[in-house]
MITI-658666 format. One record per residue (C-alpha): y, z, x. Coordinates in pm, 1 decimal, always signed. Layout:
Y Z X
...
END
This chain:
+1676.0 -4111.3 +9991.0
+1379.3 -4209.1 +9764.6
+1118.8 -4172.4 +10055.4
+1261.8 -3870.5 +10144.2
+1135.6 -3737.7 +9802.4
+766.0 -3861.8 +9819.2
+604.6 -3544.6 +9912.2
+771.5 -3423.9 +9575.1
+688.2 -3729.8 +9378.2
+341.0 -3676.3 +9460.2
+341.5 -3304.4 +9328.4
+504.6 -3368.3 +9016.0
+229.3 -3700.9 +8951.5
-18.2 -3367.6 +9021.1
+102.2 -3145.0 +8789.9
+233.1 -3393.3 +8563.8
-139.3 -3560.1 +8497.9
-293.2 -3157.1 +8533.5
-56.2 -3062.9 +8217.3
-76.9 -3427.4 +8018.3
-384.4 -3619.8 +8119.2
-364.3 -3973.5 +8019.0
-2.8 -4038.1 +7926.6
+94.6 -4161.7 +8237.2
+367.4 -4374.2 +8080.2
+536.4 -4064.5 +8060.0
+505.6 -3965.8 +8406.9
+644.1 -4301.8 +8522.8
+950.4 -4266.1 +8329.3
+965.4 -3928.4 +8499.4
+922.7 -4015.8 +8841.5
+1165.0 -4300.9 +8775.3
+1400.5 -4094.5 +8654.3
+1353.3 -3850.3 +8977.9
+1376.3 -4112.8 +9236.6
+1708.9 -4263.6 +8996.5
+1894.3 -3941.9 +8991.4
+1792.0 -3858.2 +9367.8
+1990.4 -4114.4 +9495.1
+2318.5 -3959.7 +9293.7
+2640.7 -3981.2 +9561.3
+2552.1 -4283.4 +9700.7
+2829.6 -4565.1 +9605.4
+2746.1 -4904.4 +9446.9
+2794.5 -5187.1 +9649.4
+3099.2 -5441.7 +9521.3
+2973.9 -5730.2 +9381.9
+2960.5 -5993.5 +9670.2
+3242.7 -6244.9 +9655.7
+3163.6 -6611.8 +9591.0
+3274.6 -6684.8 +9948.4
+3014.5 -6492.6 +10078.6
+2748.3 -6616.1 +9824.4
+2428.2 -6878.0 +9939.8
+2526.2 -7236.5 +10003.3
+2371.9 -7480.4 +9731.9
+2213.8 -7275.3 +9460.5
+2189.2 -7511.4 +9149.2
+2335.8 -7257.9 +8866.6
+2360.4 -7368.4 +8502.8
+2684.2 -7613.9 +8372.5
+2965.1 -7338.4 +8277.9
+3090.5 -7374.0 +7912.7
+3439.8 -7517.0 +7943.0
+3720.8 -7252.5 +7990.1
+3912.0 -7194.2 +7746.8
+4304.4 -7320.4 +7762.0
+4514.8 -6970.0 +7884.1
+4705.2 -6967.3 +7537.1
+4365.2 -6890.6 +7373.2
+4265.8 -6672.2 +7554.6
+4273.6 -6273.4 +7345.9
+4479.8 -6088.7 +7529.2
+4362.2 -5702.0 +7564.5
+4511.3 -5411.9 +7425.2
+4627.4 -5154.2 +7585.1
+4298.2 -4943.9 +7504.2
+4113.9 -5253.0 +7618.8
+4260.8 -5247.6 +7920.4
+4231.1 -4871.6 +7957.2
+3854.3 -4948.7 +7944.2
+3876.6 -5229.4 +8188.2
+4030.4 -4973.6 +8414.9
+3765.5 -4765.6 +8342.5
+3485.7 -5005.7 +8446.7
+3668.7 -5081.9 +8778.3
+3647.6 -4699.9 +8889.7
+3272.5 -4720.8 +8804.4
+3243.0 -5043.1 +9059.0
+3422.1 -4875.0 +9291.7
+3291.9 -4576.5 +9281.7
+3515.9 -4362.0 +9142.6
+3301.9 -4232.7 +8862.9
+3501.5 -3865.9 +8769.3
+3807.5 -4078.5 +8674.4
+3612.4 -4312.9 +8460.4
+3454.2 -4101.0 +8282.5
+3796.4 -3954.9 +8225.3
+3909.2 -4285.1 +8070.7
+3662.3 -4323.3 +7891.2
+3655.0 -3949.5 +7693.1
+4018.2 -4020.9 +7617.4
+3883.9 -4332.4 +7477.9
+3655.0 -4172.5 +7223.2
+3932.2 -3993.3 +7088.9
+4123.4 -4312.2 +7045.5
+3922.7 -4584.7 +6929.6
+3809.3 -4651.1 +6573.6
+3459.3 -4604.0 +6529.4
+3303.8 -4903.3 +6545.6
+3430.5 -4912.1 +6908.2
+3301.8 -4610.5 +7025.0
+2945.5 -4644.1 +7096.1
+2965.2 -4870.6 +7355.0
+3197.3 -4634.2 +7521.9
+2857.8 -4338.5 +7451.7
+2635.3 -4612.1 +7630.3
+2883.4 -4676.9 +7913.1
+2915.3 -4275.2 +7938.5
+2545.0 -4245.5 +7923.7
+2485.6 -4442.3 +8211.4
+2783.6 -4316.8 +8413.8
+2666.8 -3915.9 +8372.9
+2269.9 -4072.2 +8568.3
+2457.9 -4165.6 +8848.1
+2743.1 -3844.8 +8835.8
+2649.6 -3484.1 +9076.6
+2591.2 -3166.5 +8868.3
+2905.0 -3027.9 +8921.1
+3087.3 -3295.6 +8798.7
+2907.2 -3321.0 +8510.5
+2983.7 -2939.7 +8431.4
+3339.8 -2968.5 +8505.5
+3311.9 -3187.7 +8210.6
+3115.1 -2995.2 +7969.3
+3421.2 -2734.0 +8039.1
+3734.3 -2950.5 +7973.8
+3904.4 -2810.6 +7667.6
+3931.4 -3185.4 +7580.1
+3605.8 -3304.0 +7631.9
+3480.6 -3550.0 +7348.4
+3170.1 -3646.0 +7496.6
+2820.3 -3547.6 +7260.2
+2742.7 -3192.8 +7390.7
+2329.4 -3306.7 +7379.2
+2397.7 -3623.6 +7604.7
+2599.0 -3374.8 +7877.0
+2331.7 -3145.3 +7863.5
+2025.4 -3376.5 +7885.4
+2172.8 -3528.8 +8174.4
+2289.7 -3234.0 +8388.6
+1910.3 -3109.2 +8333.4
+1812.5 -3399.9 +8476.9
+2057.5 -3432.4 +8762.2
+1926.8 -3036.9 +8871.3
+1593.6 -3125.6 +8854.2
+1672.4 -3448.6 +9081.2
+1846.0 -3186.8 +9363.9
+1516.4 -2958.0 +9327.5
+1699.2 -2720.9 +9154.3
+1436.8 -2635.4 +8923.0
+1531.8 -2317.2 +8818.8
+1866.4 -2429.5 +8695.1
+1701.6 -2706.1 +8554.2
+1483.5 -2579.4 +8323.0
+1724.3 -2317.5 +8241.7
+1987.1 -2599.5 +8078.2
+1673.8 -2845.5 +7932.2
+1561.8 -2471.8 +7728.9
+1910.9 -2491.0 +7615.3
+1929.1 -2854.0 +7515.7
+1549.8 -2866.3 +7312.6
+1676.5 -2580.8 +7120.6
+2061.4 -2641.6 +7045.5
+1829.9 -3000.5 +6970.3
+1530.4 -2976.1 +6879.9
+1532.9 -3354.9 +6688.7
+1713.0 -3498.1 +6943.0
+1582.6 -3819.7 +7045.9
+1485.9 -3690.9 +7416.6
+1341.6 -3357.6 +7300.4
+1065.2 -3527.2 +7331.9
+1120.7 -3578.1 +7749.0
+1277.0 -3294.4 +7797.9
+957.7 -3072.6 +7661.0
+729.8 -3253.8 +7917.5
+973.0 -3230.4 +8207.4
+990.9 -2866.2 +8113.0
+645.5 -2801.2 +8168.5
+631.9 -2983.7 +8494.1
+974.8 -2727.4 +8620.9
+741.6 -2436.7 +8497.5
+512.2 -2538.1 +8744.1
+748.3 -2636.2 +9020.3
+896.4 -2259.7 +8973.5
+607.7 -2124.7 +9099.8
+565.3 -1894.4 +9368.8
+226.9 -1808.8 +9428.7
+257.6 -1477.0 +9637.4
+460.6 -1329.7 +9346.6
+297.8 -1146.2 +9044.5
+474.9 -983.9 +8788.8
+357.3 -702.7 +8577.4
+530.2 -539.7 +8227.9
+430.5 -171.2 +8132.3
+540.5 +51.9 +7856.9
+773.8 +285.3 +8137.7
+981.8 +451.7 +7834.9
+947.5 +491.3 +7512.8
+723.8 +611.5 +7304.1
+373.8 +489.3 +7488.5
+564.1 +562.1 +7790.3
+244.8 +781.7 +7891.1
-6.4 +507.0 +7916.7
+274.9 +302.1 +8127.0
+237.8 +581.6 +8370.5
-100.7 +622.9 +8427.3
-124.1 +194.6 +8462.9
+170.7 +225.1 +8730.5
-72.2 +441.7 +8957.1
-338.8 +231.4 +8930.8
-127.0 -121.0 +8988.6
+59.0 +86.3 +9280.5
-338.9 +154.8 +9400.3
-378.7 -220.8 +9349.1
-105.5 -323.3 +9537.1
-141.2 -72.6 +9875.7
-529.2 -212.6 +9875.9
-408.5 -600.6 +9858.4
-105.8 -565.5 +10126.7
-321.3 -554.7 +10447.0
-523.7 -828.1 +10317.2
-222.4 -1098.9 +10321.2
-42.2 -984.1 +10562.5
+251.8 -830.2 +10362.3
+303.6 -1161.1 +10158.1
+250.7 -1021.7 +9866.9
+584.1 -935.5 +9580.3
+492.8 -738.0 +9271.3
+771.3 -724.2 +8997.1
+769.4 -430.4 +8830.5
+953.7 -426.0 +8452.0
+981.2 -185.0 +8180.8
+909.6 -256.3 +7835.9
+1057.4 +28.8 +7670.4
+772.7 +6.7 +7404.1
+952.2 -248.4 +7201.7
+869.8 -623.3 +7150.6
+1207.9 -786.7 +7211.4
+1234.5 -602.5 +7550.2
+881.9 -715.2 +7668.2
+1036.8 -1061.5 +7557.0
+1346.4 -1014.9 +7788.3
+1082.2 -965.9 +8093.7
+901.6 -1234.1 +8049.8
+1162.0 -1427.1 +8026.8
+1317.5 -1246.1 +8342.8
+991.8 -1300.7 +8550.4
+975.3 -1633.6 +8406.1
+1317.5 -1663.1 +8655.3
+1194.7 -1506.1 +8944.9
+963.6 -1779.9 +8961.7
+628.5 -1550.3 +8956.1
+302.4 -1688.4 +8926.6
+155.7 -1493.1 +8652.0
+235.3 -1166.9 +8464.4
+2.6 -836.2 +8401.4
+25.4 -674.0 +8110.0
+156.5 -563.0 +7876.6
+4.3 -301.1 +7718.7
+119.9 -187.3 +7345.5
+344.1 -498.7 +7334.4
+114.9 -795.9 +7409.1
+141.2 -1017.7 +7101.5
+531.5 -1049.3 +7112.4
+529.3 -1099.6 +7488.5
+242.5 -1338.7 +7522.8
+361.8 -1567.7 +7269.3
+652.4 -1597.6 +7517.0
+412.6 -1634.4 +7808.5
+240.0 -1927.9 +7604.8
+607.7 -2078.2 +7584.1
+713.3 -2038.5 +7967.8
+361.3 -2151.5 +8107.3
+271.3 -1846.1 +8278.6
-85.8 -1717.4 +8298.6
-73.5 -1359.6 +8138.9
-339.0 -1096.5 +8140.4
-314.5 -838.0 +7870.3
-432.0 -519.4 +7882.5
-507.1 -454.1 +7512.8
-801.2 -424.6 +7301.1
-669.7 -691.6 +7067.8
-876.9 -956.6 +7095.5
-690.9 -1175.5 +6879.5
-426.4 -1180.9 +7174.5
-611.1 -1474.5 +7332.7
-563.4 -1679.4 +7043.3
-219.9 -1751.3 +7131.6
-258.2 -2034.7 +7359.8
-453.4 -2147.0 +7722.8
-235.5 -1916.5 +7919.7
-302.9 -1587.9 +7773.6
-593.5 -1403.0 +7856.6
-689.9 -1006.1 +7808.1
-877.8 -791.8 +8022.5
-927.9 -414.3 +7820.6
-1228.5 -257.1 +7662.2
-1316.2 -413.4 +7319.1
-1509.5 -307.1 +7023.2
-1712.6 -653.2 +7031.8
-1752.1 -549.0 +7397.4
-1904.2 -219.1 +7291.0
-2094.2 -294.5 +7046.4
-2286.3 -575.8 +7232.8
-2331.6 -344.8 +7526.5
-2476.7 -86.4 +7272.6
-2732.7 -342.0 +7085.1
-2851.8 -521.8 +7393.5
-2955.9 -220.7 +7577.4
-3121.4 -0.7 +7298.1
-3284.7 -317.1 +7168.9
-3358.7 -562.3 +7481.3
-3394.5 -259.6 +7742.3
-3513.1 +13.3 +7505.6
-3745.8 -138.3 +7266.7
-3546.2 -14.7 +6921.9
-3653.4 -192.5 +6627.9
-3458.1 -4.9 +6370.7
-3119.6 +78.7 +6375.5
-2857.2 +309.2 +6086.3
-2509.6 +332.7 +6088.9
-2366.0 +633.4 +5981.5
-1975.5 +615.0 +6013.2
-1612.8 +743.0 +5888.8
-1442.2 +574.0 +5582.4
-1156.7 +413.3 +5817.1
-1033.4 +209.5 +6054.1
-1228.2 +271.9 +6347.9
-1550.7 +349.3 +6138.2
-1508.0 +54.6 +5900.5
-1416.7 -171.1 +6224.6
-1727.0 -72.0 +6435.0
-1960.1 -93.6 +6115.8
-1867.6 -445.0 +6081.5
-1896.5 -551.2 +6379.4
-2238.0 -331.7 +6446.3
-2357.4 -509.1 +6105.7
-2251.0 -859.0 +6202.1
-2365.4 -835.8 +6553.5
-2746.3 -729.4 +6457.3
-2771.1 -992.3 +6196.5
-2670.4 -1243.0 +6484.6
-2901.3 -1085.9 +6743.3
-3183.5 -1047.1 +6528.9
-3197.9 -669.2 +6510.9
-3326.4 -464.5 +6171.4
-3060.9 -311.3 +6036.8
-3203.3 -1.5 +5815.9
-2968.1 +160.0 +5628.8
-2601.6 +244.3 +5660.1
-2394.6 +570.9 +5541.4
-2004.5 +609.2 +5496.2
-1822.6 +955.7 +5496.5
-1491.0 +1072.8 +5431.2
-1267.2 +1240.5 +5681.6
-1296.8 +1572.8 +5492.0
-1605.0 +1609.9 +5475.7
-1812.9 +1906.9 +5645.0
-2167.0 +1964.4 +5545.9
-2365.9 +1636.2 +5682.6
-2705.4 +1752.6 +5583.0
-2756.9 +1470.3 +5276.7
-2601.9 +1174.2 +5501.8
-2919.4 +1296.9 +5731.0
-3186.1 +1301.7 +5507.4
-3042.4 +980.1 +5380.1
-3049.6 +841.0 +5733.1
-3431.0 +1027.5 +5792.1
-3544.9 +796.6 +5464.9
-3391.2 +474.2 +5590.9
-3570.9 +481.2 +5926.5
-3869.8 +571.8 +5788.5
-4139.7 +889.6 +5916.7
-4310.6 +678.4 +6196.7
-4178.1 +804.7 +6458.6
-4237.0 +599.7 +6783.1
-4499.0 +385.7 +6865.0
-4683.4 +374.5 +7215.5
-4454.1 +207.9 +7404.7
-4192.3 +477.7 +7284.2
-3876.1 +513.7 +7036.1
-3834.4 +264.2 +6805.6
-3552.9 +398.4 +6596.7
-3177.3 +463.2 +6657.9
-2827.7 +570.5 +6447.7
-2476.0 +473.8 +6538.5
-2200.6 +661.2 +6481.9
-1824.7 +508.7 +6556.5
-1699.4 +894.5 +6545.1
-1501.3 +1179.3 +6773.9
-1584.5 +1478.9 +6907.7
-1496.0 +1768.2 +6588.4
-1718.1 +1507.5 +6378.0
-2016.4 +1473.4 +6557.5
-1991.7 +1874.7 +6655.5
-2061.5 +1888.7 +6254.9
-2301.1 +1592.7 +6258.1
-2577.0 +1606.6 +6545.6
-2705.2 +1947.8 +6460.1
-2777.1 +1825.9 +6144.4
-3035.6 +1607.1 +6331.7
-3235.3 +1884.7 +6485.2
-3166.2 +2094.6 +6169.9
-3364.0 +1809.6 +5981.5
-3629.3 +1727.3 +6207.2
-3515.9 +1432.1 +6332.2
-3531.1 +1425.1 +6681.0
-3717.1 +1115.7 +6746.2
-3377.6 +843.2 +6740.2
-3151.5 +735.1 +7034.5
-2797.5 +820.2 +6947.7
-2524.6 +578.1 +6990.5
-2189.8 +586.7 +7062.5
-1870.2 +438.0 +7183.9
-1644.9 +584.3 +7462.8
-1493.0 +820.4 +7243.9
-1831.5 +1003.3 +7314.0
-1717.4 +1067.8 +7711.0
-1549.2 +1411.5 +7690.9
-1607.2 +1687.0 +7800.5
-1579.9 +1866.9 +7459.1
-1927.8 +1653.6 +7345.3
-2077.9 +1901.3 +7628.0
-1904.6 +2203.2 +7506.3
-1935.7 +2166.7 +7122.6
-2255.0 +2003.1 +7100.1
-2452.1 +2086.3 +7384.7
-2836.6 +2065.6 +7272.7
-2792.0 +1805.2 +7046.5
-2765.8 +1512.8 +7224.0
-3002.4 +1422.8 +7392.4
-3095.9 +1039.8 +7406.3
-2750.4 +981.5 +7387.8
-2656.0 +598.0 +7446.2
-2256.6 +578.6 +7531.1
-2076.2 +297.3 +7600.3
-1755.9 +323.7 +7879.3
-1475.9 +126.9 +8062.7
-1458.8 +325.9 +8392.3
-1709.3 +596.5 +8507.3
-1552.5 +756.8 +8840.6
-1851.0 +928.5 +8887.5
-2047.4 +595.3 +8941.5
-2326.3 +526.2 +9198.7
-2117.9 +163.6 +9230.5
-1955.6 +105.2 +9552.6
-1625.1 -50.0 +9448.1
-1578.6 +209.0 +9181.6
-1659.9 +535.5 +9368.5
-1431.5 +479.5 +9636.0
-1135.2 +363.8 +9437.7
-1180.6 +713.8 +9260.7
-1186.3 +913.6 +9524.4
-880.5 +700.0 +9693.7
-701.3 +748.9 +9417.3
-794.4 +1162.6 +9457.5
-654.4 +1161.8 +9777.0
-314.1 +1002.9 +9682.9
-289.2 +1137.5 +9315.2
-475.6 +1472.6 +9294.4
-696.4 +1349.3 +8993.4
-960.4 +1161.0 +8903.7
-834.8 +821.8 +8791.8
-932.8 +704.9 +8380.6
-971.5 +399.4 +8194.7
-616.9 +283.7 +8188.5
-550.8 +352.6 +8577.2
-858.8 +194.7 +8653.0
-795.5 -167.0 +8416.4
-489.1 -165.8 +8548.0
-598.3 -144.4 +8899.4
-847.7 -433.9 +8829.6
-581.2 -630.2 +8648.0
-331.7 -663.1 +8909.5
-604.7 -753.8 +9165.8
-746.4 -1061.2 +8977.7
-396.1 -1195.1 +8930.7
-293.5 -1125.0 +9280.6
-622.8 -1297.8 +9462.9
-643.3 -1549.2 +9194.1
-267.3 -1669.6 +9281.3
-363.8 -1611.0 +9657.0
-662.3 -1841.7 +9602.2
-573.9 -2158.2 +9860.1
-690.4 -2425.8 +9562.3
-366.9 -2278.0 +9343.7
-92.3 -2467.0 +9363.9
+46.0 -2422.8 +9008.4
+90.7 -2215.3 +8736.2
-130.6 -2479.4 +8533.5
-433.7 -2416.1 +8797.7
-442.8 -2067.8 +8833.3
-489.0 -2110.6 +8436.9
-763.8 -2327.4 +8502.6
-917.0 -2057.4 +8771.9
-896.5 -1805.1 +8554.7
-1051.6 -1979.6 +8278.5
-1320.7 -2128.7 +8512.6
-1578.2 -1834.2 +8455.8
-1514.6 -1730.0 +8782.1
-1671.4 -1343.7 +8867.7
-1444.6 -1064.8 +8919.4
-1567.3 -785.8 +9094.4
-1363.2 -481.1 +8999.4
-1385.6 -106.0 +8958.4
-1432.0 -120.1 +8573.4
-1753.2 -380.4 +8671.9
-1802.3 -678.5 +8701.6
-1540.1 -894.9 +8461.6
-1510.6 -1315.5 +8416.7
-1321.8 -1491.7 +8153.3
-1429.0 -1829.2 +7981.5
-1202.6 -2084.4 +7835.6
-1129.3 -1855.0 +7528.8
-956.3 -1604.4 +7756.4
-1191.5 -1327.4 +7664.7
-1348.6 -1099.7 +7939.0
-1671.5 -1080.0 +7939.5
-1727.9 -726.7 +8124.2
-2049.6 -522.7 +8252.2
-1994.4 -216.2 +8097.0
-2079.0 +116.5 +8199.8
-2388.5 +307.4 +8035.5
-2386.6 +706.4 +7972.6
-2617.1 +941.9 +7880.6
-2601.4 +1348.2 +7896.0
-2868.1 +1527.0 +8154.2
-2844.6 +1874.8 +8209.6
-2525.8 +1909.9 +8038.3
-2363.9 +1571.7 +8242.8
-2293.5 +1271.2 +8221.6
-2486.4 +1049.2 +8386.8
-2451.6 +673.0 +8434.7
-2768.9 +441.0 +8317.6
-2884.0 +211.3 +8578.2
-2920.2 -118.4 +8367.6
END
């Protein structure tokens, strides 16, 4: 029996060192324990009789026997538990183990824990179902931890893993001090592992609810994902699809559902990613969120995010008007609140870091109309020279919508100044900029996710694909989602995966995505580091910036 496990021994050892390099002294106990419990069924042999034993083997002088009138004769509970340890020689372990519960509910105390130890032993050598027709006795005595320790164990040894880890989750948290806790934690991570099914990806989007829109528009693009990916394997690959309602506990419940269907790594979610990847962390299954908090990552090694950032922005923006450009000087002028304050902080911190002058810096509030002062303040920070020979040296920021800057960019021309880049984030890319502010912005620097309209292979024909099927062009959410699904899906593919823990690794391995929102690779943090797309406004268009 033992060497018909080795294949599986030598997986586990794999895993095992992958998940806890350098305690190896647990990974014998576990492999020990595997090749122990492996061999439950199989009968102990009687003890040889003397007859039968080698001719001439010197043994030690016996201490004299005592006379038969000395000898303690047994009780009857004594020789209740003699009876007992005669069905375990012969074999007969179910009605031993019944001997010895009613035991524990007979003896006095003292007695009893050598009856546990005899029990403890007994339930290593006893099949699964035995050991849960015990757990379900109404008169079962036996410690409710040791049952459920050991029928863990006896599922993992019959490669039921799924069972497994489903009772050991139950015993580390009815007992979490329990003296194996311990064990059971690291066996738990090595059934994660062995519950893996690498052509299986599950993904969790807001279908109902309240954000039930955005869940929508990521379906189409994960159902683009998926009929792209198909051909490629041969029809191998499963995608398991579950709703989130919009609430935390129910993005919870699917992990912990896909967590059962054994998949090898979860997209999403979206609006619920901190509740659900915490559970991801727990269960050992990579996780890609698609959400702009960047804190998400934070969580543990197997949670990673894959959306468009402010940091990402931000460092798009000041890399390009200042490395590519040539600006020198750079004001802020922004909104008094949460997106303003957020993107002046990070435009502040950012420049500091990069080296990059940072001029002056203006605040509004949100009812506020007439912008002509926050100009003239913005004219004096930057100073009157202009531009220099090689060209503009000078550039604002403003973290705003459309019905603001509509108010604030005329202001600009009103003023005089016209000789500043303007930057923005993607908020910029609509078509209402165009409409509301057309004149005004030219030089325009805007930072964006997805740009169907892109001279890049990959992303022009996904958009017009996804014309054909849908009937419109495909945004920022369709288009992450797309690319989200197909990094998990040829990651997990990926012939050097063979565990949960690996494609982990993979992921974190700086390893280059190409995908329709750019190029994208994460680093051990989990954060994506993405190419992101470049606007400006030509003839009334958007255009992309080659960069």
């Amino acid at each position: 029996m033992l060497f018909e496990k080795n294949s599986i021994h030598m997986i586990l050892q794999e895993v095992f060192l992958m998940a806890h390099p350098g305690r190896y002294y647990l990974l014998i106990i576990f492999i020990f324990s595997i090749s122990f419990f492996a061999s439950c069924g199989v009968k102990e042999q009687p003890v040889p009789d003397i007859a039968t034993s080698p001719p001439n083997v010197e043994t030690e002088p016996l201490e004299p026997a005592l006379p038969p009138s000395e000898i303690p004769e047994l009780t009857p509970l004594e020789k209740r538990e003699k009876e007992a340890d005669a069905n375990v020689l012969s074999g007969n372990y179910r009605a031993a183990v019944n001997i010895y519960n009613y035991l524990l509910g007979t003896y006095p105390l003292e007695k009893r824990q050598p009856v546990l130890e005899k029990i403890e032993s007994l339930l290593s050598q006893m099949e699964s179902n035995d050991i849960e027709m015990i757990m379900n006795s109404k008169i079962n005595r036996i410690l409710e931890s040791m049952l459920l320790y050991r029928l863990g164990l006896s599922y993992a040894s019959k490669e039921q893993y799924s069972r497994s880890r489903d009772i050991l989750t139950l015993f580390v948290t009815k007992y979490p001090g329990h003296p194996d806790a311990k064990d059971a934690m690291d066996i738990l991570g090595l059934l994660r592992d062995k519950s893996f099914e690498n052509n299986k990806v599950g993904c969790i989007l807001p279908l109902s609810g309240k954000f039930a829109l955005f869940g929508t528009k990521a379906l189409k693009g994960v159902q683009m994902a998926l009929r792209d990916l198909t051909p490629l394997y041969k029809d191998k690959i499963t995608l398991i699809i579950k709703d989130s309602e919009s609430n935390d506990e129910r993005a919870v419940a699917c992990v912990r559902e896909l967590a059962k269907e054994n998949v090898a790594a979860i997209a999403g979610p979206m609006v619920t990613a901190m509740a659900a990847a915490s559970e991801a962390q727990i269960q050992s299954i990579p996780m890609i969120c698609m959400t702009q908090k960047s804190e998400v990552t934070e969580i543990g090694d197997y949670i990673f995010s894959n959306f468009l950032t402010p940091e990402m922005q931000v460092n798009a923006l000041l890399n390009y008007s200042g490395n590519n450009l040539g600006v020198k000087r750079f004001a802020l002028l922004y909104p008094d609140d949460k997106y303003g304050t957020t993107y002046m902080e990070l435009f502040t911190k950012m420049a500091e870091e990069g080296g990059w002058q940072i001029v002056g810096s203006e605040f509004y509030s949100q009812d506020k109309i007439d912008f002509g002062d926050s100009v003239l303040k913005l004219k004096r920070f930057l100073g009157s020279s202009s531009s220099s020979a090689s060209g503009i040296e000078k550039a604002v920021f403003i973290p705003d919508s459309i019905p603001k800057l509509a108010m604030i960019l005329p202001q600009f021309a009103y003023h005089n100044v016209n000789d500043i880049y303007l930057l923005g984030t993607n908020i910029w890319h609509n078509q209402n900029l165009l409409r509301d502010a057309a004149g005004y912005v030219s030089n325009a620097v805007i930072t964006e996710g997805f740009f169907p309209e892109s001279r890049k292979e990959v992303t022009s024909k996904f958009a017009e694909s996804f014309r054909l099927i849908y009937g419109e062009s495909p945004g920022f959410i369709e288009a992450i989602a797309y690319d989200t699904v197909s990094i998990l899906i040829k990651t997990a593919m990926d012939k050097e995966v063979a565990s949960r823990a690996s494609l982990k690794n993979i992921l974190a391995g700086n390893r280059m995505y190409e995908g329709v929102t750019g190029n994208t690779m994460f680093g051990v943090s989990g954060k994506p580091h993405k190419e992101l797309f470049l606007l400006t406004i030509e003839n009334n268009q958007f255009v992309e910036i080659s960069h």
